[in-house]
DSSP file (Angstrom, degrees, kcal/mol; ACC not computed):
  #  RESIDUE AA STRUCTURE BP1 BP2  ACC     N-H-->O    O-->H-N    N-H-->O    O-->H-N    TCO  KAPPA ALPHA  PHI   PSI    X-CA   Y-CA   Z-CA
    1    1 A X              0   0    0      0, 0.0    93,-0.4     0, 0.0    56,-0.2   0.000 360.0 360.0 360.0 145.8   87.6  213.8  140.8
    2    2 A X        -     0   0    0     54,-0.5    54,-0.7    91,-0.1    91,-0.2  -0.508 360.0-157.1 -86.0 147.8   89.6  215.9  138.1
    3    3 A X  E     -A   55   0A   0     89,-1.7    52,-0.2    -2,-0.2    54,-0.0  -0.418   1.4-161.5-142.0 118.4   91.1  214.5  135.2
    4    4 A X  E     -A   54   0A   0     50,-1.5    50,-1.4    87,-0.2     2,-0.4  -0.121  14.6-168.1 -62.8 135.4   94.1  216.5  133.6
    5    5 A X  E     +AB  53  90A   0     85,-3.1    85,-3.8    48,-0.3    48,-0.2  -0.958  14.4 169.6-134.9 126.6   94.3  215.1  129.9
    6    6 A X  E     -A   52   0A   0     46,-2.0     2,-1.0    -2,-0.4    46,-0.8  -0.687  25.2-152.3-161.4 134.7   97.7  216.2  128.1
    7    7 A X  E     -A   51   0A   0     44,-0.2    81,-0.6    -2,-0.2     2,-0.4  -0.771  12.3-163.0-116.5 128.9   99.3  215.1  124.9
    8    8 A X  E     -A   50   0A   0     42,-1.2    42,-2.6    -2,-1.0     2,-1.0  -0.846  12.4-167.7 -90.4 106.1  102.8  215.4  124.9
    9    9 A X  E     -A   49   0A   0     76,-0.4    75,-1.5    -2,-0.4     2,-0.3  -0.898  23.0-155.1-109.8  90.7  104.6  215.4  121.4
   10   10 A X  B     -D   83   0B   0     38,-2.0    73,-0.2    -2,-1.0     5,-0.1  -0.519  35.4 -92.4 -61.3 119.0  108.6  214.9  122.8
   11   11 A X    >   -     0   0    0     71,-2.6     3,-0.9    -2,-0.3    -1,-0.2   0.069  57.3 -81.5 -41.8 162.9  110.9  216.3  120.2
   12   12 A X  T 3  S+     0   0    0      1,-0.3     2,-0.4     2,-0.1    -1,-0.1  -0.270 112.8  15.2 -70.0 159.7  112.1  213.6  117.7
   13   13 A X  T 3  S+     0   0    0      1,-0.2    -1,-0.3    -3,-0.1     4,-0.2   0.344 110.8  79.0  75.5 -16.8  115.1  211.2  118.7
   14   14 A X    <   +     0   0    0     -3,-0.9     4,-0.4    -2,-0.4    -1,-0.2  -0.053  57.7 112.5-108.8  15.8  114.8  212.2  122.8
   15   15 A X  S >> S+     0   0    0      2,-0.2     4,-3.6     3,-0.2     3,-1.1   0.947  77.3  42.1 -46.8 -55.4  111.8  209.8  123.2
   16   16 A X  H 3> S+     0   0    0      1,-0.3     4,-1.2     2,-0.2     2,-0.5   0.966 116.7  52.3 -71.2 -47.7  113.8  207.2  125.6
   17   17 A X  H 34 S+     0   0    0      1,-0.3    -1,-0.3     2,-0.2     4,-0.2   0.333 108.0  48.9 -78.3  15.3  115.4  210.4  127.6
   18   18 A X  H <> S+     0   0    0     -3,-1.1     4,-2.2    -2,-0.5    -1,-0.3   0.776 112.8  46.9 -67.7 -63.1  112.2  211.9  128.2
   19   19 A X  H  < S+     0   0    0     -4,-3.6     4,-0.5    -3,-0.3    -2,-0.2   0.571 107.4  56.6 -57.6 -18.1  110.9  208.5  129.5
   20   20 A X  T  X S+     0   0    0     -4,-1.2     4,-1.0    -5,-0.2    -1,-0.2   0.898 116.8  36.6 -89.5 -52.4  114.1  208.1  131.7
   21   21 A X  H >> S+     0   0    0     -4,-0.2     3,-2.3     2,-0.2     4,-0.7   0.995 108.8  61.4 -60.1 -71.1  113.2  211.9  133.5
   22   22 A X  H >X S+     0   0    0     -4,-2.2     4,-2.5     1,-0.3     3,-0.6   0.858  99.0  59.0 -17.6 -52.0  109.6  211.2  133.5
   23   23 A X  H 34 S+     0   0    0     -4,-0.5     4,-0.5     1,-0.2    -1,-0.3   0.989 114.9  31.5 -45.5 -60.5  110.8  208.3  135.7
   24   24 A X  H << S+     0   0    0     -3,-2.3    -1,-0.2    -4,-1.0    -2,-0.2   0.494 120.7  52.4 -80.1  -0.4  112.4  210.7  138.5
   25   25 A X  H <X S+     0   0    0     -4,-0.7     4,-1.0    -3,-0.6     3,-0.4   0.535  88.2  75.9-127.9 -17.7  109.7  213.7  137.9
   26   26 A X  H  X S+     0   0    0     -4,-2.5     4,-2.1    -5,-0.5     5,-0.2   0.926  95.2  57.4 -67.3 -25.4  106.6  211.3  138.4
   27   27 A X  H  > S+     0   0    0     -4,-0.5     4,-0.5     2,-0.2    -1,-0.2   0.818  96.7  64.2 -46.3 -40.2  107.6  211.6  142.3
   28   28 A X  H >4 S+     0   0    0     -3,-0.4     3,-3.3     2,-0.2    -1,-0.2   0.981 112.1  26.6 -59.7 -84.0  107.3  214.9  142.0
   29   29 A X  H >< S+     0   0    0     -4,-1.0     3,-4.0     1,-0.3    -1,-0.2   0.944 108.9  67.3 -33.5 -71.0  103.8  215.0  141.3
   30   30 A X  H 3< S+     0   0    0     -4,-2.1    -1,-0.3     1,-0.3    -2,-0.2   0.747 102.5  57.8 -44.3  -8.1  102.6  211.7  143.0
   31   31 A X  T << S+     0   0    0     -3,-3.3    -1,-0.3    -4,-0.5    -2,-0.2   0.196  81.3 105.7-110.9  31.0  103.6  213.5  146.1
   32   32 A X  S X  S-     0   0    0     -3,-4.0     3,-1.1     1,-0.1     2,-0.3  -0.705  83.4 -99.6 -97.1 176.8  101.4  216.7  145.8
   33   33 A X  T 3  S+     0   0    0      1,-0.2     3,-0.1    -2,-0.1    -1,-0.1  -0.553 111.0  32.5 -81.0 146.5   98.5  217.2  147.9
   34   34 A X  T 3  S+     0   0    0      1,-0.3     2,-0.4    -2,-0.3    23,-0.3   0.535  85.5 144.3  98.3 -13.8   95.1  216.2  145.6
   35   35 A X    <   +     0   0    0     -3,-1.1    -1,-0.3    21,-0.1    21,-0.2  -0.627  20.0 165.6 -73.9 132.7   97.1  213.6  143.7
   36   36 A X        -     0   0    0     19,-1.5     2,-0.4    -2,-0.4    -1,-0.1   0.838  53.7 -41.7-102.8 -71.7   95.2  210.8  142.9
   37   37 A X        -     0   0    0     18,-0.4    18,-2.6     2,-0.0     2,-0.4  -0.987  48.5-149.4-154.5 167.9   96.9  208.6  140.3
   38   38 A X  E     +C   54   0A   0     -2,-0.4     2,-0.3    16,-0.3    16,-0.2  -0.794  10.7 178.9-139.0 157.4   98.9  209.0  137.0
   39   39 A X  E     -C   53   0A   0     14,-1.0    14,-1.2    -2,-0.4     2,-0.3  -0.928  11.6-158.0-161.8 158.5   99.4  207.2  133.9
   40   40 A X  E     -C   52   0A   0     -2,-0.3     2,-0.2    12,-0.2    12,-0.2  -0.802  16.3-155.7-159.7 107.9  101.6  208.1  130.7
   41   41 A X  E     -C   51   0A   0     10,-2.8    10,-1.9    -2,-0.3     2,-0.5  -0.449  11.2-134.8 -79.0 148.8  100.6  206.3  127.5
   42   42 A X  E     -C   50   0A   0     -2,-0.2     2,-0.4     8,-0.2     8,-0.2  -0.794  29.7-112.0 -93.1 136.3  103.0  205.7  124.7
   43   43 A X        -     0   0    0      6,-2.4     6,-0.3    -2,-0.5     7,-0.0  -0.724  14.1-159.4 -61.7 113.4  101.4  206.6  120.8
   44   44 A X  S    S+     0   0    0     -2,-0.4     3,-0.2     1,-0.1    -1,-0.1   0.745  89.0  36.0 -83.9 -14.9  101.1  203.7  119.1
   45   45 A X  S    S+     0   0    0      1,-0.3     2,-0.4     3,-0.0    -1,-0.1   0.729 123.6  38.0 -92.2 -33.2  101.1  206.0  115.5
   46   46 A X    >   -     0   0    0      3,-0.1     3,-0.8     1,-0.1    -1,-0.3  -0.975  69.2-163.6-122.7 123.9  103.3  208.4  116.5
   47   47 A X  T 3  S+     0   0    0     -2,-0.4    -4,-0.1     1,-0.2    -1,-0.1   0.401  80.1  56.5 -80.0  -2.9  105.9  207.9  118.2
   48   48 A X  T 3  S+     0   0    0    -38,-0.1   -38,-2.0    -6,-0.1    -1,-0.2   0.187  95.8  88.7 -72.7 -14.1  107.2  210.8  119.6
   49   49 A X  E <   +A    9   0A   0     -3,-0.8    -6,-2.4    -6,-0.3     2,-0.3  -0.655  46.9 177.0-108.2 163.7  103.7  211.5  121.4
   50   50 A X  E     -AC   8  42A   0    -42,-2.6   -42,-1.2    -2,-0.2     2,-0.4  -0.954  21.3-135.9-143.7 171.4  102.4  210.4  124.7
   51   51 A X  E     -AC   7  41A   0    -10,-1.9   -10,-2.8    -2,-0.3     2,-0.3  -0.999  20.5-149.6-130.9 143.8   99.1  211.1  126.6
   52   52 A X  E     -AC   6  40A   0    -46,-0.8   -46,-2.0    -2,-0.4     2,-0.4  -0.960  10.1-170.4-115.4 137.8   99.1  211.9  130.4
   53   53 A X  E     +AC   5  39A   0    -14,-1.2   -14,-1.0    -2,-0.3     2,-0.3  -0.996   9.4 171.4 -89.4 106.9   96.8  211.3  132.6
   54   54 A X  E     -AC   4  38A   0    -50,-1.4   -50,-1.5    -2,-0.4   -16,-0.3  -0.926  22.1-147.8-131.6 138.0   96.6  212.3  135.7
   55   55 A X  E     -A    3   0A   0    -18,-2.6   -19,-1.5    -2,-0.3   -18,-0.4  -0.481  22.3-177.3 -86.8 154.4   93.4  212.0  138.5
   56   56 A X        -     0   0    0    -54,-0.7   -54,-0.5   -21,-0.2   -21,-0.1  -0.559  28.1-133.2-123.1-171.5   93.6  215.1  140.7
   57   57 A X  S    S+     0   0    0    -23,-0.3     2,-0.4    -2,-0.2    -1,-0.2   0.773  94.2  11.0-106.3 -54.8   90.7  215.2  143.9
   58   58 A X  S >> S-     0   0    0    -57,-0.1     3,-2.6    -3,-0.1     4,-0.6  -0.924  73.9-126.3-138.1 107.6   90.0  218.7  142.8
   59   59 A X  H 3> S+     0   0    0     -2,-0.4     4,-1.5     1,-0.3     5,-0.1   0.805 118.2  55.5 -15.0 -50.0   90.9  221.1  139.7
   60   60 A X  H 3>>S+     0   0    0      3,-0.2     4,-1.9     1,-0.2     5,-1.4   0.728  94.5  73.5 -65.0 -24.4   92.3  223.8  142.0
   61   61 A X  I <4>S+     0   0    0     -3,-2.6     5,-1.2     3,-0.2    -2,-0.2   0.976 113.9  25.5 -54.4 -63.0   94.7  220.4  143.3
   62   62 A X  I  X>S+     0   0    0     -4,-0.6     5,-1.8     3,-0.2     4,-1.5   0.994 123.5  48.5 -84.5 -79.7   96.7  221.0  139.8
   63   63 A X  I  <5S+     0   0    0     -4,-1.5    -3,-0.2     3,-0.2    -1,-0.2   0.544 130.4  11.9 -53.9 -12.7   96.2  224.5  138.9
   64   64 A X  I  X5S+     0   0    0     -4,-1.9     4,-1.6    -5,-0.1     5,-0.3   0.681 133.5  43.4-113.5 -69.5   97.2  226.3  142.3
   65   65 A X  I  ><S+     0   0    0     -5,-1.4     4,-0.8     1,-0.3    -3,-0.2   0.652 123.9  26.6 -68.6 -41.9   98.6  223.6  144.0
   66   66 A X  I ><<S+     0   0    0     -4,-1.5     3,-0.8    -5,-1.2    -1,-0.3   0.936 126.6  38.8 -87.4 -66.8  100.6  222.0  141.8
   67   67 A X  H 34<S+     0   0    0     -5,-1.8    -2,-0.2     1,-0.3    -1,-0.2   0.722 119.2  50.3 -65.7   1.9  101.6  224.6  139.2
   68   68 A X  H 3< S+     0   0    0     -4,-1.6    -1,-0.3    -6,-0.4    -3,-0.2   0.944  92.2  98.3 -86.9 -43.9  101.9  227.1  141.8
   69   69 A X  S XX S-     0   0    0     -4,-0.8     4,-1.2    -3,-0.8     3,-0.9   0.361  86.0-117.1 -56.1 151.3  103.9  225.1  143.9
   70   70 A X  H 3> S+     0   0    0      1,-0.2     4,-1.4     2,-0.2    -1,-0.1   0.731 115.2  62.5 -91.4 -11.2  107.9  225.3  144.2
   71   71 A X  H 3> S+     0   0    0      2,-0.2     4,-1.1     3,-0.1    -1,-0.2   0.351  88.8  66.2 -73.3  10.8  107.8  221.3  142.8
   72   72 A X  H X> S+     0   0    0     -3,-0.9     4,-1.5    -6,-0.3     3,-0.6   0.823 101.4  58.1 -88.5 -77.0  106.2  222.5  139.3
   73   73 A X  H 3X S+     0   0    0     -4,-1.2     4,-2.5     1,-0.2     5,-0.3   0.668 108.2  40.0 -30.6 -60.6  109.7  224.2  139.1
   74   74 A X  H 3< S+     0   0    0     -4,-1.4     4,-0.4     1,-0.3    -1,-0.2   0.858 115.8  48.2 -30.7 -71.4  111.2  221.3  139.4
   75   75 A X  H <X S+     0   0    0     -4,-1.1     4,-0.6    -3,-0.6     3,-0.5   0.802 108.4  57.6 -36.8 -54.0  109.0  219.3  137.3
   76   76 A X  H >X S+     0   0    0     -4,-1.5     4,-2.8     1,-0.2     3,-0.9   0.914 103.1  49.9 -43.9 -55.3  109.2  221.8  134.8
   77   77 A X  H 3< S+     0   0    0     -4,-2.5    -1,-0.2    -5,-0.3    -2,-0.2   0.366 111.9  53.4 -80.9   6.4  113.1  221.7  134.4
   78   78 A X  H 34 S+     0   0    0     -3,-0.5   -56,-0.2    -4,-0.4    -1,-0.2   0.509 127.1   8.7 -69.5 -20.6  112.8  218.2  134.1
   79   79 A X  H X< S+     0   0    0     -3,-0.9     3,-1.3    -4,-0.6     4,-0.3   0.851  99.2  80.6-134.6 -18.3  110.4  218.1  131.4
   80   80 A X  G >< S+     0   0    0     -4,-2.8     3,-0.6     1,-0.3    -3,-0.1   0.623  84.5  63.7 -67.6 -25.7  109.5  220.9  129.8
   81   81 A X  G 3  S+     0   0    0     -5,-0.4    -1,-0.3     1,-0.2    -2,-0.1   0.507  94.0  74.6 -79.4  -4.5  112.5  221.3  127.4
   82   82 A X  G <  S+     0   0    0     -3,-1.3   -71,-2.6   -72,-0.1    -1,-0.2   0.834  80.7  91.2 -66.7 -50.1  111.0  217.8  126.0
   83   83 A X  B <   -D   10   0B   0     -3,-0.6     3,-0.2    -4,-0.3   -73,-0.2  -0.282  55.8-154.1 -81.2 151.3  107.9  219.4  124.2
   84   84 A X  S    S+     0   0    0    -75,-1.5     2,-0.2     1,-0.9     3,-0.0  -0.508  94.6   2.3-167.6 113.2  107.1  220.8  120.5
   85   85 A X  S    S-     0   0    0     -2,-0.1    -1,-0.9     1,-0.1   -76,-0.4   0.772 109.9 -93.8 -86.9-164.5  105.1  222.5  120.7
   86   86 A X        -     0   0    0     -3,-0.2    -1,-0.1    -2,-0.2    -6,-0.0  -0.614  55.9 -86.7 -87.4 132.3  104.2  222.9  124.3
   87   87 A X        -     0   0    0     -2,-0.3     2,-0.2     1,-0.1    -1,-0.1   0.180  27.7-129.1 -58.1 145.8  101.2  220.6  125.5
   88   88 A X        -     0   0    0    -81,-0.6     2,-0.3     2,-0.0    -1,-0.1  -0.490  33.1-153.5 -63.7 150.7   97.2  221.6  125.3
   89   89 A X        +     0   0    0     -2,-0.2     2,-0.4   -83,-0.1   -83,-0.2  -0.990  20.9 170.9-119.4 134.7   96.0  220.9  128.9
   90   90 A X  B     -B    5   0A   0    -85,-3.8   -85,-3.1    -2,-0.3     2,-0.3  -0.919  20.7-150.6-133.0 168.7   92.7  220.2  129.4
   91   91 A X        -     0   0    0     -2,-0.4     2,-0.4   -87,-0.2   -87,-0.2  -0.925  19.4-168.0-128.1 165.9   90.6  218.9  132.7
   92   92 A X        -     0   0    0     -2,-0.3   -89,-1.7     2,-0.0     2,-0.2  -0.963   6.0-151.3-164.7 149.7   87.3  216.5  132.5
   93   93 A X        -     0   0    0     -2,-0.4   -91,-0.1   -91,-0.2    -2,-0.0  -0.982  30.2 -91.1-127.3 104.6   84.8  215.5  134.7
   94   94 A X              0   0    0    -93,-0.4    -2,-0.0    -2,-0.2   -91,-0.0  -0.021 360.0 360.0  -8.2  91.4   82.6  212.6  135.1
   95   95 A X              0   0    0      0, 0.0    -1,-0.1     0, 0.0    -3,-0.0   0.453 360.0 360.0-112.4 360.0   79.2  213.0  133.3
């Protein structure tokens, strides 16, 4: 198991309308193949930032499947226009 680590700093003042798309866009994801489970933490020190989790089965699950995929569009023009600046991704592995 994968897990995609990314912290999301949502422009100031669009916090609740991020979290209101995030709502419709987590389908997106929870339905690729390789999805495991999700979470999306609020910052309790800044507020504008959030951390997503999400378990993949495989690395290749998120970086070809999912970003390749014609639901990353989607996902993207739901969410992308949120961020500054645009998220680090990282993946981690059990040790």
């Amino acid at each position: 198991m994968i897990l995609e680590v990314a912290i999301l700093d949502v422009r100031l003042g669009l916090e609740h309308e991020f979290e209101h798309a995030f709502e419709s866009a987590q389908k997106i994801i929870a339905s690729m193949p390789g999805y495991i489970s999700h979470q999306l933490k609020g910052c309790l020190e800044v507020p504008n930032r959030y951390l997503l989790l999400v378990n993949w089965e495989t690395l290749e699950d998120h970086t070809v499947g999912f970003r390749e995929s014609e639901e990353y569009q989607q996902w993207r023009a739901m969410l992308h226009h949120f961020y500054d600046p645009f998220p680090t991704v990282e993946h981690y592995t059990a040790v």
